[in-house]
TIVO-430185 format. One record per residue: chain; x, y, z of N, C-alpha, C in turn. Coordinates in nm, 4 decimals, m for minus. Atoms other than C-alpha are relative to their C-alpha. Example, Ala and Ser with C-alpha at 12.3 -4.5 7.8 and 13.67 -1.06 7.14 Angstrom:
# residues 2
+----+----------+----------+----------+----------+----------+----------+----------+----------+----------+
! ch !      n.x !      n.y !      n.z !     ca.x !     ca.y !     ca.z !      c.x !      c.y !      c.z !
+----+----------+----------+----------+----------+----------+----------+----------+----------+----------+
!  A !   0.0890 !  m0.1190 !   0.0000 !   1.2300 !  m0.4500 !   0.7800 !   0.0900 !   0.1200 !   0.0000 !
!  A !  m0.0820 !  m0.1190 !  m0.0060 !   1.3670 !  m0.1060 !   0.7140 !  m0.0770 !   0.1090 !   0.0730 !
+----+----------+----------+----------+----------+----------+----------+----------+----------+----------+
***
This chain:
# residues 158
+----+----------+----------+----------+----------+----------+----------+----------+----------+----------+
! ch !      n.x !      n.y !      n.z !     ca.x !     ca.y !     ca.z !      c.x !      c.y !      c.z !
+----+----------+----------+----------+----------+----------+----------+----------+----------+----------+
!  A !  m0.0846 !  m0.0994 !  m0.0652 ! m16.6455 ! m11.7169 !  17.0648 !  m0.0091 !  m0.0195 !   0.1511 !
!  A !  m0.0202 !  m0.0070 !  m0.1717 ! m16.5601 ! m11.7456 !  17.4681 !  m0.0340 !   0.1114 !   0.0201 !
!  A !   0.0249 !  m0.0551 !  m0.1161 ! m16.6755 ! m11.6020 !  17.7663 !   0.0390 !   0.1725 !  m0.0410 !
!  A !  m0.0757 !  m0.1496 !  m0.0425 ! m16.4112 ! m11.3105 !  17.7778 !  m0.0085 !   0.0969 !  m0.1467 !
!  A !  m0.0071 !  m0.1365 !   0.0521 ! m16.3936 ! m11.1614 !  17.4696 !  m0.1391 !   0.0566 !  m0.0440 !
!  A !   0.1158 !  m0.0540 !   0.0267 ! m16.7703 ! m11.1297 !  17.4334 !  m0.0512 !   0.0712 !   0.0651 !
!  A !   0.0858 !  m0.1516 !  m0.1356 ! m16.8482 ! m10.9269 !  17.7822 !   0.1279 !   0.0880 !  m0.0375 !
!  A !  m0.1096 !  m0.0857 !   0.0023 ! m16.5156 ! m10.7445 !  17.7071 !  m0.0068 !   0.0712 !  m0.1041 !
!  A !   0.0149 !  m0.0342 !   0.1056 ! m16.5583 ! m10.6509 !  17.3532 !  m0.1388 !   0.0718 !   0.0281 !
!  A !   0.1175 !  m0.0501 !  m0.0084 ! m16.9267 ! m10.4856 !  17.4835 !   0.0566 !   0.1180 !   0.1053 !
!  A !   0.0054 !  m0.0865 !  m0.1284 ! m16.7667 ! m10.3445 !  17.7708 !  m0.0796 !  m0.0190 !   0.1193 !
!  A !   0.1328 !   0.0047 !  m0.1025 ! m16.9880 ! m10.5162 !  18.0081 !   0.0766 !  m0.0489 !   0.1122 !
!  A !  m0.0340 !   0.0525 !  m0.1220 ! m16.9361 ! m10.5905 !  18.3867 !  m0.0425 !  m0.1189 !   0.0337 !
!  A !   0.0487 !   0.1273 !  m0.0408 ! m16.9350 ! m10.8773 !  18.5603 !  m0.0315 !   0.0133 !   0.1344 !
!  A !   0.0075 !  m0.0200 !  m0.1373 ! m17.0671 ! m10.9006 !  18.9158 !  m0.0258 !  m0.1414 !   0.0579 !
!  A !  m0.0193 !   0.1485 !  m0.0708 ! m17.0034 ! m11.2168 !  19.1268 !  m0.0289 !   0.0353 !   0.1515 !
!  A !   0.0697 !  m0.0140 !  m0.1382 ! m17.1922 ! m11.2196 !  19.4202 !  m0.0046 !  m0.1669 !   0.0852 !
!  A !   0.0332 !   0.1036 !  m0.0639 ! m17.1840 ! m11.4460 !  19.7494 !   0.0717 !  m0.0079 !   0.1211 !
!  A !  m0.0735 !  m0.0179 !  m0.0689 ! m17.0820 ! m11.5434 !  20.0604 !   0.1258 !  m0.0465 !   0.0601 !
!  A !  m0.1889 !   0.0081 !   0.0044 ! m16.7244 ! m11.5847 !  20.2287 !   0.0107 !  m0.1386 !  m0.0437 !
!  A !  m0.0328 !   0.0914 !   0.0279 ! m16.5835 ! m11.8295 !  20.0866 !  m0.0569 !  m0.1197 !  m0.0840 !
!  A !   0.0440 !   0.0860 !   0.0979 ! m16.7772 ! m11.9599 !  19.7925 !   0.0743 !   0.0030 !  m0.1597 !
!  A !  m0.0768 !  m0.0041 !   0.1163 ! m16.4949 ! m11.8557 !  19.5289 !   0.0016 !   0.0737 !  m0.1098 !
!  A !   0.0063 !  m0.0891 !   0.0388 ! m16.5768 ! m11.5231 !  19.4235 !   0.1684 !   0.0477 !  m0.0632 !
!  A !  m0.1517 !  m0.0194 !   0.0435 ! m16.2267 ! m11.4066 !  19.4054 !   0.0731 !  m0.1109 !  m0.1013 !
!  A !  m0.0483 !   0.0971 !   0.0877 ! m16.1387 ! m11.7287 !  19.2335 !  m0.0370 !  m0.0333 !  m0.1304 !
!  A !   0.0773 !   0.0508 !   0.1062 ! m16.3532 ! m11.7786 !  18.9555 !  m0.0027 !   0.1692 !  m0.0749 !
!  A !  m0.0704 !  m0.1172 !   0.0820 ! m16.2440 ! m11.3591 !  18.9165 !   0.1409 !  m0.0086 !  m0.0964 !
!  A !  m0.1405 !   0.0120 !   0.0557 ! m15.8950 ! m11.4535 !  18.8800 !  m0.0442 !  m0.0572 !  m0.1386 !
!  A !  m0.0357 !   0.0751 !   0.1649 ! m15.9605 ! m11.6775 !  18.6019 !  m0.0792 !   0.0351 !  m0.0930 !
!  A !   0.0514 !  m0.1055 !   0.0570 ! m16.1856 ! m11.4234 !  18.4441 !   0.1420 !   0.0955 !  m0.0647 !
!  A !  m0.1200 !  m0.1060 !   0.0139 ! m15.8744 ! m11.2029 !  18.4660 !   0.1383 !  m0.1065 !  m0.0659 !
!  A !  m0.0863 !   0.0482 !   0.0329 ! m15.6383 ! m11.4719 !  18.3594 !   0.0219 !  m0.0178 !  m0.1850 !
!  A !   0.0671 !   0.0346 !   0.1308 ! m15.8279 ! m11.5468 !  18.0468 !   0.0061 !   0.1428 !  m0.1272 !
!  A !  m0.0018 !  m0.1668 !   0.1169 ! m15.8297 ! m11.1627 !  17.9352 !   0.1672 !  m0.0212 !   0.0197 !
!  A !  m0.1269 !  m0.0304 !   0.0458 ! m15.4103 ! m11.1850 !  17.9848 !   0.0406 !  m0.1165 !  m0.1017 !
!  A !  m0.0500 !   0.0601 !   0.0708 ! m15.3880 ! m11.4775 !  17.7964 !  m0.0585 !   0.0698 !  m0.1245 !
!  A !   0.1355 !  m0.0791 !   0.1115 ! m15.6239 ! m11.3123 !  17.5297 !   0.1194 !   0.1656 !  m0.0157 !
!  A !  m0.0644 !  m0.1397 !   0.0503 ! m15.3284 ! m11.0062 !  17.5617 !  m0.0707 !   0.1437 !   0.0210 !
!  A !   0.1203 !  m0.0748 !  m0.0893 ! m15.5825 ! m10.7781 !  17.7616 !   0.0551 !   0.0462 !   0.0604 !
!  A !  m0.0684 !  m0.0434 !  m0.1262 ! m15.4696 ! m10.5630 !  18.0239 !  m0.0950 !  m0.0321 !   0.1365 !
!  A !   0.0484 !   0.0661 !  m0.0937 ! m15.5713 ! m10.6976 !  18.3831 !   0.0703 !   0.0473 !   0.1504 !
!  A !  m0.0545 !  m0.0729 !  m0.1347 ! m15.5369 ! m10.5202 !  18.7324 !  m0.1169 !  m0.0983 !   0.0779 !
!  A !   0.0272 !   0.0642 !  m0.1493 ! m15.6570 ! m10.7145 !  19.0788 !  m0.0037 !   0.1182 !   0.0803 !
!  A !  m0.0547 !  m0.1126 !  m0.1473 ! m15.7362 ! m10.4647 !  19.3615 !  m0.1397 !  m0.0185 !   0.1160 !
!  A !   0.1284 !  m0.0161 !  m0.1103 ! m15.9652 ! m10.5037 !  19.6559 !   0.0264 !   0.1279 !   0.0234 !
!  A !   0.0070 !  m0.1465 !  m0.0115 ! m16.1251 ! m10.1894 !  19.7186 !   0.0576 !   0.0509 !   0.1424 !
!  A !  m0.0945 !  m0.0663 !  m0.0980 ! m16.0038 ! m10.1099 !  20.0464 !   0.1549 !   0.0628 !  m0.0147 !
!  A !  m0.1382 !  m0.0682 !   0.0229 ! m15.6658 ! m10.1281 !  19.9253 !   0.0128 !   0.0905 !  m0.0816 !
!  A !  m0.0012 !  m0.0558 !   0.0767 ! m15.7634 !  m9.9289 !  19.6597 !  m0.0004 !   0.1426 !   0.0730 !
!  A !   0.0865 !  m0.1351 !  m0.0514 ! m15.9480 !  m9.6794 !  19.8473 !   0.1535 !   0.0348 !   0.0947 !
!  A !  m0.1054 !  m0.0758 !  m0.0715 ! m15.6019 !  m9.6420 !  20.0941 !   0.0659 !   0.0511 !  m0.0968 !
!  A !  m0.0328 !  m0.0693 !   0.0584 ! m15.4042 !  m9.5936 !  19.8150 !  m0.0111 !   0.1384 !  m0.0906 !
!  A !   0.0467 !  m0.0966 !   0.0033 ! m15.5771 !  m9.3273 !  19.7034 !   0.0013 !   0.1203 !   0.1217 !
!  A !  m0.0393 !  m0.0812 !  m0.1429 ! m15.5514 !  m9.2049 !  20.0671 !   0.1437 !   0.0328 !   0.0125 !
!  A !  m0.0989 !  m0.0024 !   0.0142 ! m15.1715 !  m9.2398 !  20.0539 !   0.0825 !   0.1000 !  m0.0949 !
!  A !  m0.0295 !  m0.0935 !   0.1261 ! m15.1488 !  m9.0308 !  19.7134 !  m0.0528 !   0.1460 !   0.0482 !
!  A !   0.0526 !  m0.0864 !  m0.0518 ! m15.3576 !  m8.7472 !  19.8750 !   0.0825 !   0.0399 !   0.1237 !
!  A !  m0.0387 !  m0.0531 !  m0.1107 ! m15.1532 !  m8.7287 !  20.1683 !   0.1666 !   0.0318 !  m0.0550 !
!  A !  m0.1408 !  m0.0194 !   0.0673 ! m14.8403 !  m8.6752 !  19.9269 !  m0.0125 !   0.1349 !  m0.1025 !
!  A !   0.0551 !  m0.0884 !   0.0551 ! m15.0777 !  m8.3815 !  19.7990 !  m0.0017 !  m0.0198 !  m0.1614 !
!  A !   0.0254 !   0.0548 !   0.1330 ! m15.1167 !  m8.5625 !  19.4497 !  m0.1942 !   0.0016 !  m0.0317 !
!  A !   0.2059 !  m0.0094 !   0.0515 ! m15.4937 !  m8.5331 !  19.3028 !  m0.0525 !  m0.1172 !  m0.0174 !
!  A !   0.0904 !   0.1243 !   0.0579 ! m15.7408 !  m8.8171 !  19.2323 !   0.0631 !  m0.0386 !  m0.1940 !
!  A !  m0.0151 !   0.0662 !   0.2027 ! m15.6138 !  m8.8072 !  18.8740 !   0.0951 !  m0.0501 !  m0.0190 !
!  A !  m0.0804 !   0.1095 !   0.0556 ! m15.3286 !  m8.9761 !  18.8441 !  m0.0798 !  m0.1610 !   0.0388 !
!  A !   0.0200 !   0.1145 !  m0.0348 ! m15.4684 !  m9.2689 !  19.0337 !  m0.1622 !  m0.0377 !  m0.0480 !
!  A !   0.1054 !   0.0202 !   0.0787 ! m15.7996 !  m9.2610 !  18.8515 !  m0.0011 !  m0.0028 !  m0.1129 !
!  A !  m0.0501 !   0.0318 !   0.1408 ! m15.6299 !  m9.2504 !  18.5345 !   0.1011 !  m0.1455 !  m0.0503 !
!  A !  m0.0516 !   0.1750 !   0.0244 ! m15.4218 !  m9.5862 !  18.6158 !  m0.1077 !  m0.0967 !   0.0207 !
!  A !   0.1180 !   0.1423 !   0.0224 ! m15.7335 !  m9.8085 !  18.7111 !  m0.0613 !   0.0102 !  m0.1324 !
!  A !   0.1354 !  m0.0129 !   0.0944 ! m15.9624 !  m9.6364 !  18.4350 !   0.0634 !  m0.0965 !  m0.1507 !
!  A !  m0.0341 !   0.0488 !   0.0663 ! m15.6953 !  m9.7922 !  18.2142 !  m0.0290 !  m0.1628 !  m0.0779 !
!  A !   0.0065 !   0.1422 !   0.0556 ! m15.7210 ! m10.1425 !  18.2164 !  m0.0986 !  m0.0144 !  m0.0706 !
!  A !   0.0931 !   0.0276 !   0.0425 ! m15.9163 ! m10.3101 !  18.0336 !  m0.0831 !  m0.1272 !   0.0547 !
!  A !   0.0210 !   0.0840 !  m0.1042 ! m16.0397 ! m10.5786 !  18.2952 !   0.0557 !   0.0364 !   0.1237 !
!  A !  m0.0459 !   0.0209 !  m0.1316 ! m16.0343 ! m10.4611 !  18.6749 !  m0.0962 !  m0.0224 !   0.0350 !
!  A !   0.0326 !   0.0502 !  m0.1011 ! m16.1240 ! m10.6621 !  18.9227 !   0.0053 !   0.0417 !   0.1411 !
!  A !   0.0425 !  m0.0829 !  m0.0939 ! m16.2671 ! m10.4974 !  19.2115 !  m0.0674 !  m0.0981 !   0.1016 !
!  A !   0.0434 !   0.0905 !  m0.0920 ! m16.2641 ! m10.7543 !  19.5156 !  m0.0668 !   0.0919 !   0.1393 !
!  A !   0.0530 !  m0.0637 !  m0.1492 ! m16.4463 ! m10.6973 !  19.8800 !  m0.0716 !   0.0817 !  m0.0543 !
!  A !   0.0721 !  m0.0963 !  m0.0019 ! m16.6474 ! m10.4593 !  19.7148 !  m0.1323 !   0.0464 !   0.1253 !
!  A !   0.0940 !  m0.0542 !  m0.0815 ! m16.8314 ! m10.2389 !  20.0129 !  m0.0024 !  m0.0589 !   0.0892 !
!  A !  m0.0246 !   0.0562 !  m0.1083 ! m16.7157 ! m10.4918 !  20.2604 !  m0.0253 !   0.1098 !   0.1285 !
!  A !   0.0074 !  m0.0984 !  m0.1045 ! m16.6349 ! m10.1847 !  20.4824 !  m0.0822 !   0.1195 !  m0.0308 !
!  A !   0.0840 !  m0.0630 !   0.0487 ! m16.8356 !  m9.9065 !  20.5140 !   0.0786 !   0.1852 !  m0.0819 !
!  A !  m0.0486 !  m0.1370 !   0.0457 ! m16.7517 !  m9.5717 !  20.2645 !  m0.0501 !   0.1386 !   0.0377 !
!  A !   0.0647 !  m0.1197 !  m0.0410 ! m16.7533 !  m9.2171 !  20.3306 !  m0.0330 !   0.0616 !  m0.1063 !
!  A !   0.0052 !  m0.0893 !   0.1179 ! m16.8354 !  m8.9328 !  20.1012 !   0.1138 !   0.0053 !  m0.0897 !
!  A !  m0.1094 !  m0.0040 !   0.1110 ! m16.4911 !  m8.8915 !  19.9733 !   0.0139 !  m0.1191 !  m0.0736 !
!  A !  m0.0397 !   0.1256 !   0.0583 ! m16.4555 !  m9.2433 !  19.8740 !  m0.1353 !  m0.0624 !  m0.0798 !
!  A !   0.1726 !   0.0327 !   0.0836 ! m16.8498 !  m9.2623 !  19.7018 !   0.0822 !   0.1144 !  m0.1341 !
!  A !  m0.0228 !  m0.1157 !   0.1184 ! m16.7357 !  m8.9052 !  19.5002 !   0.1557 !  m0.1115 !  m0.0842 !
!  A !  m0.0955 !   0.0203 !   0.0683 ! m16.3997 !  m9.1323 !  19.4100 !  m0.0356 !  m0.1188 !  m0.0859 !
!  A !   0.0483 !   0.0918 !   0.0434 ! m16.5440 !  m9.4405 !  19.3020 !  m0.0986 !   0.0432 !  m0.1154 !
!  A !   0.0883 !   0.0061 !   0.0899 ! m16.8129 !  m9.2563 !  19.1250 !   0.0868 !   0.0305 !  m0.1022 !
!  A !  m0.0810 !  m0.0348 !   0.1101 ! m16.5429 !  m9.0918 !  18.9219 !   0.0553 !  m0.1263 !  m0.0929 !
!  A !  m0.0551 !   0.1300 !   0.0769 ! m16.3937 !  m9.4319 !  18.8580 !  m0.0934 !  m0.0405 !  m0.0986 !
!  A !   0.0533 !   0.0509 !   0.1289 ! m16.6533 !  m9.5990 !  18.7120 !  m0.0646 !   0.0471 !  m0.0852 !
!  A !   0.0548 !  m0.0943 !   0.1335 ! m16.8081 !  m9.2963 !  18.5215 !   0.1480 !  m0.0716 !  m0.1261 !
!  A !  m0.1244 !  m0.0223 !   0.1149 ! m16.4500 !  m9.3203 !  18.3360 !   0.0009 !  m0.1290 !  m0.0308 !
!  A !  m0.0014 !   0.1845 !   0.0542 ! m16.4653 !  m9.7055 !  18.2987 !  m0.1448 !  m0.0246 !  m0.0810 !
!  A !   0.1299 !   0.0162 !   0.0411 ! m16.8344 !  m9.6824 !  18.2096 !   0.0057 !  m0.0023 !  m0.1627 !
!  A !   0.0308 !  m0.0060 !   0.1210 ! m16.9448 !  m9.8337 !  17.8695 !   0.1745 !  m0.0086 !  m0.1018 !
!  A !  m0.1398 !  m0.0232 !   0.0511 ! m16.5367 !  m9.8262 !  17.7920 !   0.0707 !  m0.1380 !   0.0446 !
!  A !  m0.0759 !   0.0937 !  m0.0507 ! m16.4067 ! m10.0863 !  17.9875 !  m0.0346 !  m0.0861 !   0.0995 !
!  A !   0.0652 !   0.0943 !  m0.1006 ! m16.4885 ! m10.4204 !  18.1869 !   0.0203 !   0.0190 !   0.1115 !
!  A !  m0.0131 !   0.0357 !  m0.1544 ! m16.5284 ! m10.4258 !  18.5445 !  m0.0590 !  m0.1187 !   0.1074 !
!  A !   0.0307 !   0.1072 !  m0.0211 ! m16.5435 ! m10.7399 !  18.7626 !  m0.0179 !   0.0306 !   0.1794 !
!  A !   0.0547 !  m0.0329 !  m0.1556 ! m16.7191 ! m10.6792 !  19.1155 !  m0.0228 !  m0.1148 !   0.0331 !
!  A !   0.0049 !   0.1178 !  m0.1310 ! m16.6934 ! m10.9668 !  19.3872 !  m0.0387 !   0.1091 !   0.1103 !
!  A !   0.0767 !  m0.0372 !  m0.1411 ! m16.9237 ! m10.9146 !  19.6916 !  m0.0707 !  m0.0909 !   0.0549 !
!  A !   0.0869 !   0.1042 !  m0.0705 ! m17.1058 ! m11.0518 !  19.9653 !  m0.1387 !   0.0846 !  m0.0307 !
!  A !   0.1070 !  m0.1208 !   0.0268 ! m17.3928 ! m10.7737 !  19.8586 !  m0.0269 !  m0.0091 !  m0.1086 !
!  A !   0.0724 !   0.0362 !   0.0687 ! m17.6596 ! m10.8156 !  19.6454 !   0.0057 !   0.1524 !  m0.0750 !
!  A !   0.0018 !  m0.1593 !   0.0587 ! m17.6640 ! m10.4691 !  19.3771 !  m0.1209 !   0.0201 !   0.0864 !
!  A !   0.1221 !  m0.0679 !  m0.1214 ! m17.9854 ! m10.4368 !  19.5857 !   0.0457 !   0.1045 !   0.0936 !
!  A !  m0.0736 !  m0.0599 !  m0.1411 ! m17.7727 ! m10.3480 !  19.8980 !   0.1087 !   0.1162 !  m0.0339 !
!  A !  m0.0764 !  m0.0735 !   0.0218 ! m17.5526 ! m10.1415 !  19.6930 !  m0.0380 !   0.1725 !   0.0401 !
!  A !   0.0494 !  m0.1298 !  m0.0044 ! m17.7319 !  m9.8329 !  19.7155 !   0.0169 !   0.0848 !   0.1338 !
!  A !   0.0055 !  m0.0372 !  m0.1397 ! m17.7761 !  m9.7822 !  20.1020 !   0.1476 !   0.0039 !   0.0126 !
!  A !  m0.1058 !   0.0090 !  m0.0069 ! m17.4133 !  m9.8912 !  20.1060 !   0.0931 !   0.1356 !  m0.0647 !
!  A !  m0.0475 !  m0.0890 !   0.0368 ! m17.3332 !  m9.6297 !  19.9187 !  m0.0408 !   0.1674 !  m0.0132 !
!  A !   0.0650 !  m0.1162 !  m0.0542 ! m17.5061 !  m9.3200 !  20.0798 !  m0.1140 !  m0.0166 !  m0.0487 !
!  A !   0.1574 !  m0.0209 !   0.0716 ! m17.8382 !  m9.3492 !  19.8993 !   0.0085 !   0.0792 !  m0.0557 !
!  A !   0.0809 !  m0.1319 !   0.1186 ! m17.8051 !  m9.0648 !  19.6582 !   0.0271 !   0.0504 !  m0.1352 !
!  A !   0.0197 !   0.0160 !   0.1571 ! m17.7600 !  m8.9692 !  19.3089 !   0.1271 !  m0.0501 !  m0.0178 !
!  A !  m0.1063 !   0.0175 !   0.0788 ! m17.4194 !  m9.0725 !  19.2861 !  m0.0173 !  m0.1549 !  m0.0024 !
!  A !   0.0271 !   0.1162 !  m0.0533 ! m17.5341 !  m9.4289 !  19.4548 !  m0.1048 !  m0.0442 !  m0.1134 !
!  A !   0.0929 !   0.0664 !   0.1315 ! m17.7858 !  m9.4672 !  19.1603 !   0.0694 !   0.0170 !  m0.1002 !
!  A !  m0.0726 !  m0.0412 !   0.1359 ! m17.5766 !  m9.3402 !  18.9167 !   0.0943 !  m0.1664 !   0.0205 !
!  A !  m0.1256 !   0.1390 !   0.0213 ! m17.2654 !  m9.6327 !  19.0105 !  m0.1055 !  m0.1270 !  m0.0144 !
!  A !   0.0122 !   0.1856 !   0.0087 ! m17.5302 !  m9.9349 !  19.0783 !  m0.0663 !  m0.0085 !  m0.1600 !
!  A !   0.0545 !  m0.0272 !   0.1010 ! m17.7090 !  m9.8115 !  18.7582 !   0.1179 !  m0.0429 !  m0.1247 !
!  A !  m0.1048 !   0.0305 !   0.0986 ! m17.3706 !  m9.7962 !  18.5370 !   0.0506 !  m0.1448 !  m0.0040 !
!  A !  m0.0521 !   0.1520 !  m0.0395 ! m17.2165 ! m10.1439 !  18.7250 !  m0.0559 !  m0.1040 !  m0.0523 !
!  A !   0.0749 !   0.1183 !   0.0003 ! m17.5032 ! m10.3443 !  18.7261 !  m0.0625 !  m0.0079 !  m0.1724 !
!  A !   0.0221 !   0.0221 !   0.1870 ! m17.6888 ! m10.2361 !  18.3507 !   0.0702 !  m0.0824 !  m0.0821 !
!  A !  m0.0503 !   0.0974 !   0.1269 ! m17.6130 ! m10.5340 !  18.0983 !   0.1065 !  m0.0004 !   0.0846 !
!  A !  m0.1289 !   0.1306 !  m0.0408 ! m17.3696 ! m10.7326 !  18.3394 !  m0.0711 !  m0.0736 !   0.0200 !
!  A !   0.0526 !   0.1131 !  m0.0042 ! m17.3834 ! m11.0584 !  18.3716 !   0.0481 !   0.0007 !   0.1623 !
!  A !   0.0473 !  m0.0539 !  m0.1642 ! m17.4794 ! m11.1122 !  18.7223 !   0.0670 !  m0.1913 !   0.0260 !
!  A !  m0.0493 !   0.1076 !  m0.0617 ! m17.3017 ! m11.4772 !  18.9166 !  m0.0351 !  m0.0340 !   0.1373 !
!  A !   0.0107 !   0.0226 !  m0.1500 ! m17.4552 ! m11.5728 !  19.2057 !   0.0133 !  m0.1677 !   0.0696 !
!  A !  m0.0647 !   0.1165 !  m0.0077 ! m17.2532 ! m11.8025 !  19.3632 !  m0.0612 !  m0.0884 !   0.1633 !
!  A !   0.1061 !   0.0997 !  m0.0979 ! m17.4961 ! m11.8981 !  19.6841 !   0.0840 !   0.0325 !   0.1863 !
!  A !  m0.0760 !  m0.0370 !  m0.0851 ! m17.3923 ! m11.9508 !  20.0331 !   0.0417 !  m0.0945 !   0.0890 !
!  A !  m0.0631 !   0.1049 !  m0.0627 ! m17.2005 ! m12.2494 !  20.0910 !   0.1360 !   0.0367 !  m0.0164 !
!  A !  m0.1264 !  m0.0227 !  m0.0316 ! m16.8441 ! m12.1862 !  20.2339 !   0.0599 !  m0.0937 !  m0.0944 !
!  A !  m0.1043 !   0.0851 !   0.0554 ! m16.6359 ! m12.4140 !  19.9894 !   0.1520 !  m0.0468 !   0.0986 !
!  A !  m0.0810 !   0.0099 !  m0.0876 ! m16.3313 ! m12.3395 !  20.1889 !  m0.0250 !  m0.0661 !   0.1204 !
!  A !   0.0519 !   0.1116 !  m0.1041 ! m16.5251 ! m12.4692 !  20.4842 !  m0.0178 !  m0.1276 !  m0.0023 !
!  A !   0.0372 !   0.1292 !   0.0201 ! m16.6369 ! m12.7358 !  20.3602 !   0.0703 !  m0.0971 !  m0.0302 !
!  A !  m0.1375 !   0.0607 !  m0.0003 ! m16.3072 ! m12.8510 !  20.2197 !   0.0187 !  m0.0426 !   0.1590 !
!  A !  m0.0656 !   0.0057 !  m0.1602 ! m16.1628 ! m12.7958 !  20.5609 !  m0.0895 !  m0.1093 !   0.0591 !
!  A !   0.0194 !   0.1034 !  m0.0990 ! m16.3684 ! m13.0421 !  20.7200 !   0.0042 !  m0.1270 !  m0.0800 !
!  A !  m0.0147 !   0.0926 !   0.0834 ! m16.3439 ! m13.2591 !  20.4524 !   0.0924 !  m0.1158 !   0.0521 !
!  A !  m0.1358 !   0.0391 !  m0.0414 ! m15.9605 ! m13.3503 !  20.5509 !  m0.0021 !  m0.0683 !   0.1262 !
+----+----------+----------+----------+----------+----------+----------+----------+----------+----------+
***
């Protein structure tokens, strides 16, 4: 049996860790490609953009629930930049909601330059910050992809 339908069929996360430009995002996609060929549902979103849109819906006086009820859906999202920038409270309380509702239900695929170590501080330090690295990280398979630029290295290649 492959890769995908065995962390998917558990419900387990994947977390791909490393730094810029070692092919985190890339080696997601075809994580995510593999569940649509497989007839999977498959959303892409770096969290920033996530986290505005959520800002965007709120300023149209719409609630967290519609837009926490379309990610919680898929069944493979991919959650790029994770914690790149830094979050506030509202956006720790929204996230935690997310992956409570994805938790144990549905795969989630975290790309970062941040080790789950670093997750915590990153994410206020407090029960909700143990609660997400606790749910995320438990039984995923962990990718650590190191910290040689690929893209760089190409590039001078040429």
């Amino acid at each position: 049996m492959a890769l995908i339908p065995q962390f998917m069929e558990t419900a387990s996360n994947v977390v791909i860790e490393g730094c810029a430009g070692t092919g985190k995002s890339f080696l997601a996609c075809c994580l995510a490609k593999q569940a649509c060929r497989m007839r999977r549902s498959a959303r892409y979103v770096r969290l920033p953009d996530l986290l505005m849109e959520r800002d965007e819906l709120a300023a149209t006086e719409r609630s967290d629930a519609k837009i926490l009820k379309k990610y919680a859906r898929y069944e493979l999202l991919r959650l790029d930049e994770w914690l790149t920038e830094d979050v506030d409270d509202t956006d720790i309380n929204f996230l935690f909601e997310l992956i409570e509702r994805r938790y144990a239900a549905k795969s989630t695929v975290i790309c970062t330059q941040y080790t789950p170590a670093e997750w915590h501080g990153r994410l206020g330090g407090g029960v909700q910050a143990d609660a997400m690295v606790d749910r995320l990280v438990h039984g995923a398979i962990r990718i650590d992809l190191g910290d040689v630029n690929v893209r760089k290295l190409l590039a001078e290649r040429k």
